[in-house]
Backbone bond lengths (Angstrom), bond angles and torsions (degrees), N, CA, C in turn:
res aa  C-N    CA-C-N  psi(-1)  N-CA   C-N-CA  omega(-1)  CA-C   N-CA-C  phi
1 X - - - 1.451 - - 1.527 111.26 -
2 X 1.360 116.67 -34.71 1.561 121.65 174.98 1.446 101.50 -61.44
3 X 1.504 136.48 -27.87 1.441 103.51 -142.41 1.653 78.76 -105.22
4 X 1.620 100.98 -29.64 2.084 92.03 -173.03 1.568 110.48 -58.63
5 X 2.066 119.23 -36.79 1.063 100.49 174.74 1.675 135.80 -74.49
6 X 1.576 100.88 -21.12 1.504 108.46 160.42 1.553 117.79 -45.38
7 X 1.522 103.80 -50.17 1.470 119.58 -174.68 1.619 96.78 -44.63
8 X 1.746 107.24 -92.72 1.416 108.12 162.31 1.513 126.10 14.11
9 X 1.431 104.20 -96.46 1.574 115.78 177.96 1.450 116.30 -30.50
10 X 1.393 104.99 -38.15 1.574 112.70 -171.92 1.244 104.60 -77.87
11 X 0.895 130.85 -29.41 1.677 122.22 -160.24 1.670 100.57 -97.03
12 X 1.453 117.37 -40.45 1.216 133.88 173.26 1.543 119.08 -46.02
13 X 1.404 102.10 -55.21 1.329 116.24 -174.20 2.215 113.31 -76.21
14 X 1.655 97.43 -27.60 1.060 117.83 169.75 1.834 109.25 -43.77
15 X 1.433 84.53 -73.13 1.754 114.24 169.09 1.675 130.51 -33.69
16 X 1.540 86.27 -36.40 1.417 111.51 -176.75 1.375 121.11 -71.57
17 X 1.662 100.34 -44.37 1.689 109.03 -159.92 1.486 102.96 -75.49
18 X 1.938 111.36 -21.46 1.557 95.45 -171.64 1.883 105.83 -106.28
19 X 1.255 99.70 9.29 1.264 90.07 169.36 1.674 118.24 -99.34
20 X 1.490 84.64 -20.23 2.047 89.75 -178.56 1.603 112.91 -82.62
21 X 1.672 91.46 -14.89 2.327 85.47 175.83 1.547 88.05 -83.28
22 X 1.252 132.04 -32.21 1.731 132.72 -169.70 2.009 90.23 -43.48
23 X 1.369 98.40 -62.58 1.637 115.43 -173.06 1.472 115.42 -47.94
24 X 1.339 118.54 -5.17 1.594 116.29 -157.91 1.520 99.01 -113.99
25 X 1.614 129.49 -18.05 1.296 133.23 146.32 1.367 122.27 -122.12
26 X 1.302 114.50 5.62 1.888 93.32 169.87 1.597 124.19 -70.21
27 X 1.220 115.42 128.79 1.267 117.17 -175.65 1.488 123.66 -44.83
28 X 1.420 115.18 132.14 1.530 119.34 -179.17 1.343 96.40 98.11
29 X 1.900 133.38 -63.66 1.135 102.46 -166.94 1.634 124.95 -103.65
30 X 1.489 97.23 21.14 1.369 105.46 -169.03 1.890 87.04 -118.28
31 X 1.436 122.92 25.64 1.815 123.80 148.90 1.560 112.56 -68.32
32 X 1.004 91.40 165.97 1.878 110.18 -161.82 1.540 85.13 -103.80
33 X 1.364 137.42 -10.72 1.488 115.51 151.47 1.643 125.13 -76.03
34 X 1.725 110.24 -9.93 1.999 93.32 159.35 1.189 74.93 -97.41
35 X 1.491 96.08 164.03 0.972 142.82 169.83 1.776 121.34 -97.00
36 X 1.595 107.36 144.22 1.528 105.70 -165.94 1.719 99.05 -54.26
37 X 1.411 123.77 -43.32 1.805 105.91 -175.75 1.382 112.05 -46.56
38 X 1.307 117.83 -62.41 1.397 119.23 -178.76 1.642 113.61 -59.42
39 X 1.159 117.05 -43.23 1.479 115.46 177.32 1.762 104.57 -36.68
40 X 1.265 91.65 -81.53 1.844 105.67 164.85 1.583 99.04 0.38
41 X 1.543 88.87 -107.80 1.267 124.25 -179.76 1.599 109.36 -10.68
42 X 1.285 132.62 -45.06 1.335 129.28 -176.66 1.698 108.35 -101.94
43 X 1.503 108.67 4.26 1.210 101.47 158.66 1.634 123.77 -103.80
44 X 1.233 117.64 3.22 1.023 137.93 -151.94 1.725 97.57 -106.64
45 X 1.602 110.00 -48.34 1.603 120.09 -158.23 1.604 68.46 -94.77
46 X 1.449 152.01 -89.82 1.474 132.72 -150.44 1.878 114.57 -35.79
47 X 1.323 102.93 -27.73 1.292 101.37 -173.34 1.719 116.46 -78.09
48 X 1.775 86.94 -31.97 1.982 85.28 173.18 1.269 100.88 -81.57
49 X 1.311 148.35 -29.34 1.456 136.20 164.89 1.189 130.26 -54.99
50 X 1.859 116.16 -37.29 1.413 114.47 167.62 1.169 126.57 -75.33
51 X 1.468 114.11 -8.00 1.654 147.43 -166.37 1.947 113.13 -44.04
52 X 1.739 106.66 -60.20 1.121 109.23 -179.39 1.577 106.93 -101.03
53 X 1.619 114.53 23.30 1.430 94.91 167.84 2.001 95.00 -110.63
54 X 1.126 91.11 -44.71 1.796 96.06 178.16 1.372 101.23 -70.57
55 X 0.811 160.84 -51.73 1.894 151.40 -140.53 1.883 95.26 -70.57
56 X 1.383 148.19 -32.84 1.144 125.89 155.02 1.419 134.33 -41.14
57 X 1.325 98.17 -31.23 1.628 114.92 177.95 1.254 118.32 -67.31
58 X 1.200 125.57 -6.76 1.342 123.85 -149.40 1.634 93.65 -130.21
59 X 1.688 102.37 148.63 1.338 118.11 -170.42 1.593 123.38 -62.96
60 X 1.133 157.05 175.44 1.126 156.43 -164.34 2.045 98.44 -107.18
61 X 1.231 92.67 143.38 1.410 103.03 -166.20 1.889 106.53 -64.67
62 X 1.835 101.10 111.75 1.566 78.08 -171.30 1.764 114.64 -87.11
63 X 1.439 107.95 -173.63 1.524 102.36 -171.90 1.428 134.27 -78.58
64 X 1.196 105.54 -21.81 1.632 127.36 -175.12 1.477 108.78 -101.31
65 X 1.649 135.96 149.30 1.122 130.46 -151.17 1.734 100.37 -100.28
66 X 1.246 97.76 -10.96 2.119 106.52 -167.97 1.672 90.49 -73.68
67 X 1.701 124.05 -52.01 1.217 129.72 176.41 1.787 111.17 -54.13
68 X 1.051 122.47 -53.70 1.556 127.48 178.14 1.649 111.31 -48.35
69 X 1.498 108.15 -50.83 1.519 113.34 -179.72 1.391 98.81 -83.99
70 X 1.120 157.30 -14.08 1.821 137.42 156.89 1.796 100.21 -53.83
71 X 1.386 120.84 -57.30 1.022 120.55 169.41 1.111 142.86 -18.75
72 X 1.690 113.51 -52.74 1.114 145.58 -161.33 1.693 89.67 -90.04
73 X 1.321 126.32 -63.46 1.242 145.97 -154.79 1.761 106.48 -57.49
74 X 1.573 94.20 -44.00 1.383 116.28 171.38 1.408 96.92 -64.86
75 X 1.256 140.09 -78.77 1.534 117.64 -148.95 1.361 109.03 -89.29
76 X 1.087 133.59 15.78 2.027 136.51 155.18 2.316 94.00 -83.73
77 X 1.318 97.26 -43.72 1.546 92.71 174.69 1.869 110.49 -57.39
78 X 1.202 107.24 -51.80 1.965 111.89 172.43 1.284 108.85 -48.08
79 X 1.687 115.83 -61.07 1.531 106.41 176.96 1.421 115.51 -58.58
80 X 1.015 120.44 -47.61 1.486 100.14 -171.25 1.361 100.08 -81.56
81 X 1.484 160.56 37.34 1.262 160.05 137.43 1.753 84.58 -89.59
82 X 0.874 133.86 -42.85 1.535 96.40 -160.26 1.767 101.89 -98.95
83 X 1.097 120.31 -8.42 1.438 116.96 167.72 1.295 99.29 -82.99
84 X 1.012 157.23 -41.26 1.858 145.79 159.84 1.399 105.77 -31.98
85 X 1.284 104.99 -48.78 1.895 99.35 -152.89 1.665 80.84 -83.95
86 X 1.029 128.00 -44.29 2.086 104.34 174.82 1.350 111.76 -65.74
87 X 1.000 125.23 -45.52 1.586 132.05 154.64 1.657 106.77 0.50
88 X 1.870 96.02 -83.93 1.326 104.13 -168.72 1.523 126.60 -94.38
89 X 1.674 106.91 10.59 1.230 108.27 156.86 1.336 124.06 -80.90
90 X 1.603 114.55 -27.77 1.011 112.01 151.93 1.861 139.41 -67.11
91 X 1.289 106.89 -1.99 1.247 113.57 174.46 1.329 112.60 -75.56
92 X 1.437 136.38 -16.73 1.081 125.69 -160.36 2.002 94.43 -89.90
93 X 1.416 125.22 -28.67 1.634 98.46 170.40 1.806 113.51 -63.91
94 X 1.251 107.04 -30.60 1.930 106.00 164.57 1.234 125.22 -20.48
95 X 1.691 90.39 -56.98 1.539 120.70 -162.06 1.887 89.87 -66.61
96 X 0.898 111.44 -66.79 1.607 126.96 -174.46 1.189 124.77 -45.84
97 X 1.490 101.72 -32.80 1.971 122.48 -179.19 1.784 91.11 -80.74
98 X 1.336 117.49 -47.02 1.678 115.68 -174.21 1.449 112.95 -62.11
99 X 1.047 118.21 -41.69 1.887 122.45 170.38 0.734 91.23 -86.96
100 X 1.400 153.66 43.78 1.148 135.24 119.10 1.281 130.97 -101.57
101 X 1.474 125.98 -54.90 0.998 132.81 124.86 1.486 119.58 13.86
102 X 1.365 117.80 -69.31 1.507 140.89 -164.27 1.812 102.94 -66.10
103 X 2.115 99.28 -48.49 1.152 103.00 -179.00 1.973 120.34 -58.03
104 X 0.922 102.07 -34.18 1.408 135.45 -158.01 1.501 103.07 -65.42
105 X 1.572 117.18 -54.10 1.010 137.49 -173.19 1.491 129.96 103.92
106 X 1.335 98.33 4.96 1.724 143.21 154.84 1.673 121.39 -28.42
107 X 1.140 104.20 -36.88 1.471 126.24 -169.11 1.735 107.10 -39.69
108 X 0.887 118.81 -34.93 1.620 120.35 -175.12 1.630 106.74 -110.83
109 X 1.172 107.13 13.81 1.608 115.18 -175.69 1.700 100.14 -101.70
110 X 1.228 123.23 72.55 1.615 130.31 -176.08 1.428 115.59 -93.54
111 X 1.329 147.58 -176.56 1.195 149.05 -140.74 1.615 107.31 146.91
112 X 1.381 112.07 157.29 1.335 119.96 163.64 1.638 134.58 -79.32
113 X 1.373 107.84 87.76 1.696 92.88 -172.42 1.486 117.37 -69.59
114 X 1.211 123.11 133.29 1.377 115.82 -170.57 1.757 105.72 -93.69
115 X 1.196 91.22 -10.99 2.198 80.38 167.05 1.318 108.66 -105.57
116 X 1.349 129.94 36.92 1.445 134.05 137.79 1.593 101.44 -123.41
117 X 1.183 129.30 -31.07 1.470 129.03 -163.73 1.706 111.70 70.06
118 X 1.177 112.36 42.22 1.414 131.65 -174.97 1.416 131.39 -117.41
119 X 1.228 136.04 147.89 1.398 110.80 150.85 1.821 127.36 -78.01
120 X 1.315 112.49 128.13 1.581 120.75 -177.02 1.007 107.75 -118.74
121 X 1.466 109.19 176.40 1.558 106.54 -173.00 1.923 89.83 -105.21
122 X 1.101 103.90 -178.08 2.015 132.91 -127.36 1.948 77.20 -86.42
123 X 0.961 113.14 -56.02 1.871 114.66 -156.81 1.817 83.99 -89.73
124 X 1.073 137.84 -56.63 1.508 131.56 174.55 1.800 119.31 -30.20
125 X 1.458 108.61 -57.71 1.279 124.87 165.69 1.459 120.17 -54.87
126 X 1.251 112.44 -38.46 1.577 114.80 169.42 1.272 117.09 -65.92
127 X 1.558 98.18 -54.21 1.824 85.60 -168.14 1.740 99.14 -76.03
128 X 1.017 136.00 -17.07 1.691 134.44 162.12 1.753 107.67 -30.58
129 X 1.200 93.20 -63.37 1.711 111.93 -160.97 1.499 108.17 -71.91
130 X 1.810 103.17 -40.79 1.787 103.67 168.00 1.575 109.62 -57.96
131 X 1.233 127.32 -57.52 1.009 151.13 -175.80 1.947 105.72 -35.01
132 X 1.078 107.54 -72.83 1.598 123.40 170.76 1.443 87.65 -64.64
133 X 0.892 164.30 -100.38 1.857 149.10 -116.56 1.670 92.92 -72.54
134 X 1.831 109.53 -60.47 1.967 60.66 167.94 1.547 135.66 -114.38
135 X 1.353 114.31 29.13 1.275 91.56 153.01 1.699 126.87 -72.38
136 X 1.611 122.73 -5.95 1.221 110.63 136.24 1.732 156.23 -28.15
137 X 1.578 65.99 -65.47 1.675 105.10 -168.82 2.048 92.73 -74.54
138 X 1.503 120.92 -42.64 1.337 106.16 158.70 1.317 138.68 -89.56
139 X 1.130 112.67 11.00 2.146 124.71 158.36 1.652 81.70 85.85
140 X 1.499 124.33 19.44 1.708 98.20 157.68 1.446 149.80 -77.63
141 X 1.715 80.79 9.14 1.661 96.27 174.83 1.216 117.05 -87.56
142 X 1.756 104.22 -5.34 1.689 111.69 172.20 1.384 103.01 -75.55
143 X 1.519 139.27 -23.68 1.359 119.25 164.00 1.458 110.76 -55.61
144 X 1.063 129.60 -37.91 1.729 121.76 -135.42 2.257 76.64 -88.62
145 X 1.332 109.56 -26.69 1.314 93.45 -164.48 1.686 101.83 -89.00
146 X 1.152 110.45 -5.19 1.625 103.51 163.61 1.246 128.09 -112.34
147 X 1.713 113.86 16.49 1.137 119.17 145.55 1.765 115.16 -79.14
148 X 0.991 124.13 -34.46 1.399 140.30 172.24 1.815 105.99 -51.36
149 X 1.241 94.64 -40.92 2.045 93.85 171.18 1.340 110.24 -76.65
150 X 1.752 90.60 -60.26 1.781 77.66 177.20 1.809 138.78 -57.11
151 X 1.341 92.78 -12.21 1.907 96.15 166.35 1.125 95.61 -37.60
152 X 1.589 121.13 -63.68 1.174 113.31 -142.60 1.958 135.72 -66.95
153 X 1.730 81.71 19.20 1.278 109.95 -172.95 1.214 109.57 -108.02
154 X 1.077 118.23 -46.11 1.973 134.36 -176.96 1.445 90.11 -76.97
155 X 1.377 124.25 -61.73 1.661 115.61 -153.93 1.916 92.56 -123.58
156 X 1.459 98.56 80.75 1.739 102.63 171.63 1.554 117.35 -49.75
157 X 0.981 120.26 151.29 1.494 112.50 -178.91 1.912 106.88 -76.69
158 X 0.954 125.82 145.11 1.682 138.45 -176.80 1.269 105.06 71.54
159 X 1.475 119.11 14.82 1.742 105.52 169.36 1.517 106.91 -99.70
160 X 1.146 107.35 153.99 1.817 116.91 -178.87 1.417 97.87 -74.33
161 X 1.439 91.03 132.85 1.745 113.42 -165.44 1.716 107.42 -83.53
162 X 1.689 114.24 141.58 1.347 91.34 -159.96 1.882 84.89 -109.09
163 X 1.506 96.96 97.17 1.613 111.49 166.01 1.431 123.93 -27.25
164 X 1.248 124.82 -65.05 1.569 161.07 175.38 1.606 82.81 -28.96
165 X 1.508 100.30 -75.30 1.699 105.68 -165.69 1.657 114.99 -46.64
166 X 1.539 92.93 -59.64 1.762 109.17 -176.46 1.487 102.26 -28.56
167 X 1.190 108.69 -67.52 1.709 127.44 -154.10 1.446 103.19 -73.34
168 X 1.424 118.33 -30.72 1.737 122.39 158.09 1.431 124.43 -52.58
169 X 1.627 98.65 -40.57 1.292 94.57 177.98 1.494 127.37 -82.78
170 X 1.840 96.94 -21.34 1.428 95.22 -160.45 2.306 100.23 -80.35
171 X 1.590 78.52 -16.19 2.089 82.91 175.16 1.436 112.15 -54.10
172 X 1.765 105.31 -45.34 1.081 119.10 -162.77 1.726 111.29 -78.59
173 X 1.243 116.46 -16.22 1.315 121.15 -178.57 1.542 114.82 -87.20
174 X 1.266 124.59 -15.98 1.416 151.22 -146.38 1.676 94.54 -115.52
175 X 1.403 110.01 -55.52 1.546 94.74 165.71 1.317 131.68 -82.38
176 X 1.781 119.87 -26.80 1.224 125.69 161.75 1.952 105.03 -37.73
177 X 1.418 117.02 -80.36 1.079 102.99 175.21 1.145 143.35 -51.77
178 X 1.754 121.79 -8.22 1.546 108.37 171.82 1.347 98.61 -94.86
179 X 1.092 148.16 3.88 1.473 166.87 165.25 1.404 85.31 -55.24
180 X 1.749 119.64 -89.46 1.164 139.52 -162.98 1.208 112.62 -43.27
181 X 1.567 121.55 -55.70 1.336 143.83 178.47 1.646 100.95 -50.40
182 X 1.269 118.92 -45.09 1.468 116.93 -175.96 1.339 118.93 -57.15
183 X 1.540 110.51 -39.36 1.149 143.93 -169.98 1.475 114.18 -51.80
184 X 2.163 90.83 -64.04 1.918 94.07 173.24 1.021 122.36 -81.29
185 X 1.711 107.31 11.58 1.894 107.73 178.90 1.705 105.90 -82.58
186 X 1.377 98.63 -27.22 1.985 113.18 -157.06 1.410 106.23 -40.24
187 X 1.333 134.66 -54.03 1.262 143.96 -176.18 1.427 105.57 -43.32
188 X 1.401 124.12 -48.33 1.495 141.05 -176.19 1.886 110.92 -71.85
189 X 1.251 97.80 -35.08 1.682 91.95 178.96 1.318 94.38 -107.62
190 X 1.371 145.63 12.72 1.121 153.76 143.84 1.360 86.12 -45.69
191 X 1.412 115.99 -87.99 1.653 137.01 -146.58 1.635 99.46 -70.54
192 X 1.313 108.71 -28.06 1.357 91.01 168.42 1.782 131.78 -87.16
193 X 1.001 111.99 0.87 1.656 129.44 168.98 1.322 106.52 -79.63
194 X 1.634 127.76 -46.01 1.283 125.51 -173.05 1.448 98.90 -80.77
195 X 1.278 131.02 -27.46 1.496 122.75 -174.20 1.103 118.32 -78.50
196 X 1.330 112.55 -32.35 1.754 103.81 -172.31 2.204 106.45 -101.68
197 X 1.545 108.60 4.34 0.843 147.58 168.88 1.657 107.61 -61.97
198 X 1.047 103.80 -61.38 1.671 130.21 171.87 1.537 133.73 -69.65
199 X 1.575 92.42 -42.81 1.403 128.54 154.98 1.899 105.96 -46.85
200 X 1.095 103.62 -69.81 1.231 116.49 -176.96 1.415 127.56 -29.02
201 X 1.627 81.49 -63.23 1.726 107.51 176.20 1.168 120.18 -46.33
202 X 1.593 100.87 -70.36 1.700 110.80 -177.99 1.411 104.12 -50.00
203 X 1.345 152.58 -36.92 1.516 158.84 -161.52 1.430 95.10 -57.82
204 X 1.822 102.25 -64.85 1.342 104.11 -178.35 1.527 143.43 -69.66
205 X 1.752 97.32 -3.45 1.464 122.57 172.94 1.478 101.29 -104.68
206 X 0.979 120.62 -17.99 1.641 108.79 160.55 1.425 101.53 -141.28
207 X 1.365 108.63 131.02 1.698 106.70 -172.53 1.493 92.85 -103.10
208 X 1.291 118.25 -45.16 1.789 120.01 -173.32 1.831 110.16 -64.03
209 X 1.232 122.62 18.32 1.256 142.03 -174.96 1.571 104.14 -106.91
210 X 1.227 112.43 118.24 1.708 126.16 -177.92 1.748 111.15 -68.46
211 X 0.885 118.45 47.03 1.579 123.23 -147.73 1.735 92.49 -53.95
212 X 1.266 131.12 -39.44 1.390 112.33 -174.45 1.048 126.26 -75.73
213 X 1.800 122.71 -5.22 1.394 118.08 168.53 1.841 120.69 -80.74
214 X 1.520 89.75 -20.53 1.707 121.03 167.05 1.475 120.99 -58.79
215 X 1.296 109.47 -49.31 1.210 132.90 -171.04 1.781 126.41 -77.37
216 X 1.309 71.19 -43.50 1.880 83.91 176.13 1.712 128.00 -71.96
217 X 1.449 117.03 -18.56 1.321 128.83 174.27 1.467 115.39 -94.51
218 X 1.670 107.45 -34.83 1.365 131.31 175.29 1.816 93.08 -65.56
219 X 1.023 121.71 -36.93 1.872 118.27 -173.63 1.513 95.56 -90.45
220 X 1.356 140.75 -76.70 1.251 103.47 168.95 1.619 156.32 -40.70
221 X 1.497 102.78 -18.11 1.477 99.10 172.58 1.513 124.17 -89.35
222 X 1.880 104.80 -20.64 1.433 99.29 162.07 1.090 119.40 -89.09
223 X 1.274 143.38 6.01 1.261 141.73 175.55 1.201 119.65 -95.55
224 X 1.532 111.45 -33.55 1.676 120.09 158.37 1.965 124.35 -45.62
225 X 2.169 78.89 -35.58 1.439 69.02 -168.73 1.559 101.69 -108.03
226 X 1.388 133.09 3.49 1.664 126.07 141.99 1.433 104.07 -53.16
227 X 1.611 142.39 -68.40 1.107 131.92 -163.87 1.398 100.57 -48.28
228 X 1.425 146.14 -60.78 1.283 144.86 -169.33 1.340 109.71 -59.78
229 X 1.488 139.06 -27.59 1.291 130.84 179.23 1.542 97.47 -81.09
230 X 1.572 134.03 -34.16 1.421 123.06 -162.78 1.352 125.51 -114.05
231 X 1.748 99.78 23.85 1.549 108.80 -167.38 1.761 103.97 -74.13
232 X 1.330 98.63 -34.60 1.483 128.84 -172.81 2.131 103.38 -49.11
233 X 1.112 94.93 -63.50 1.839 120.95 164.84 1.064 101.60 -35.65
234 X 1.495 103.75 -67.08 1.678 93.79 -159.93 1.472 128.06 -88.32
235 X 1.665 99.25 -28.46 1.661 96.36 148.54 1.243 144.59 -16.53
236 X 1.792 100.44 -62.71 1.491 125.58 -161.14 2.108 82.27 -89.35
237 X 0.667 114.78 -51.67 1.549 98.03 -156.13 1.411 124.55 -83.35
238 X 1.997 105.84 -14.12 1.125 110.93 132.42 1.725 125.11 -61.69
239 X 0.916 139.32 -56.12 1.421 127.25 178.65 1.540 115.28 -47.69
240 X 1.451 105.73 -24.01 1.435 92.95 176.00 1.618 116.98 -79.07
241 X 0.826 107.30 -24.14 1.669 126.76 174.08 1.297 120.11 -73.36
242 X 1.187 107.57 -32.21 1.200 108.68 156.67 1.439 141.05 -69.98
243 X 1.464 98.76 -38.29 1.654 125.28 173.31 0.986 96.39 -57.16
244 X 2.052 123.00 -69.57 1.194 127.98 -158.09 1.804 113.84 -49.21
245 X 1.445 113.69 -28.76 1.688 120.15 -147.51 1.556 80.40 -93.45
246 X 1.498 127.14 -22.89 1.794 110.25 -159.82 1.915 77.57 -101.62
247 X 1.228 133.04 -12.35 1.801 103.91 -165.71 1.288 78.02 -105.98
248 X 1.592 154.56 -35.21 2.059 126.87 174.16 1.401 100.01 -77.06
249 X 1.035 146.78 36.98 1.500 169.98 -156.73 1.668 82.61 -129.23
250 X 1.295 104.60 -101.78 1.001 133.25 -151.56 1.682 113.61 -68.50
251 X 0.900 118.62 -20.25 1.442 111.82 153.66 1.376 112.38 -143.63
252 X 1.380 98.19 79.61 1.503 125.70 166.70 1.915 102.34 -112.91
C-alpha cells in the first residue's frame, strides 16, 4: 500500500505541475477576477480527472531525486509553453481593440482589464471581456483543455524537451497574431486615413474653420458606429483563429 500510494502521489503531482503552470496563463482562468483558491481548486479536480487517462503516459518513478526534479522542471516548463502560446493567440484581438481604440479617439480612455490585470485602453478591454464571456458561453475553452491532453503527445513527460522548437514556435505564434491583430484593426485605419484625409481637405477649403472641435465628435460617432457594425466580423473570425491555432496545436 506504501509503494501504490507513493506511486499515486508521483504521477498525480507529475500531472499537476503541468497542468497548474497551463492555469497561470490560459485565458479566462488565469484573470485576477478568480482567485488563486479557486484557480487551485480547478487545477487540482482537472488533474484527478485527467489522472487515470494520462498517468500511462507518464514515465516510471526514477530513483535519484536530481532525475525526479528535471522531470518536474520539465513539465511546469510545458505548462507554461502552452499557456504562452494561448496567451498570445489571444493577443492578437488586443492588438485589434488598440487600433481601434486609437482609431476612435479612445486612446486616453484607460481602465483596468481584469484578464490581463493591467491598464488598457477603453475599446481593447471590451472586446477582451466580450471575447472571454463567450468563449465560455461557446465551450471554446474545451479546445484550450484538449490541447493541454494532447501535449501529452508532442511533449511526453521525461523526454528531453526540444527548446529550439518551443521558442520557434512561440516567435512564430507572436507574429502570426500581430499579423492577425493587424488584420481585424484594417477597417479602423482604413476609416482613419479617409477621415483625417477629409479632415484635411475641408481645413484647407476653409482655414477660418476650427476643424478640431468639428472633428473630434464627428471621429467618435463614426467610429462608435463602424465598431458596432464589425464587432460581429471580428468576433467570429477571431474565434476561428483561435480554434484553428489551439486544434494545429494540438495535433501537430
Amino acid at each position: 500500500m506504501s509503494e501504490l500510494f507513493n506511486l499515486n502521489l508521483y504521477t498525480y503531482s507529475l500531472l499537476f505541475l503541468r497542468i497548474g503552470a497551463v492555469f497561470m496563463f490560459m485565458p479566462g482562468f488565469s484573470a485576477s477576477y478568480i482567485n488563486m483558491q479557486t484557480r487551485l481548486v480547478l487545477a487540482l479536480s482537472l488533474t484527478l480527472v485527467l489522472h487515470p487517462l494520462l498517468s500511462p503516459t507518464l514515465p516510471a518513478a526514477p530513483d535519484n531525486f536530481a532525475a525526479e526534479l528535471v522531470y518536474m522542471l520539465n513539465e511546469v516548463a510545458v505548462g507554461l509553453f502552452l499557456g504562452m502560446v494561448m496567451q498570445m493567440l489571444f493577443f492578437a484581438l488586443n492588438f485589434a481593440g488598440s487600433i481601434a481604440s486609437q482609431s476612435i479617439g479612445f486612446a486616453n480612455a484607460q481602465l483596468f482589464d481584469p484578464a490581463f490585470q493591467g491598464q488598457s485602453m477603453l475599446i481593447e478591454s471590451f472586446l477582451s471581456i466580450l471575447a472571454l464571456t463567450l468563449i465560455f458561453i461557446g465551450d471554446i475553452h474545451h479546445l484550450m483543455l484538449d490541447a493541454l491532453v494532447n501535449s501529452y503527445q508532442i511533449f511526453p513527460a521525461g523526454q528531453v524537451l526540444p527548446w529550439g522548437d518551443m521558442a520557434a514556435h512561440l516567435t512564430t505564434t507572436l507574429s502570426r497574431s500581430f499579423d492577425f491583430g493587424f488584420k481585424l484593426g484594417a477597417p479602423f485605419i482604413a476609416f482613419t486615413i479617409i477621415f483625417y484625409s477629409c479632415m484635411g481637405l475641408i481645413s484647407r477649403l476653409m482655414p477660418q474653420l476650427n476643424i478640431f472641435f468639428l472633428s473630434l465628435p464627428i471621429q467618435i460617432y463614426l467610429g462608435l458606429g463602424l465598431l458596432f457594425l464589425t464587432i460581429p466580423v471580428i468576433i467570429t473570425v477571431f474565434f476561428r483563429y483561435y480554434g484553428e491555432g489551439l486544434y494545429l496545436f494540438g495535433e501537430n
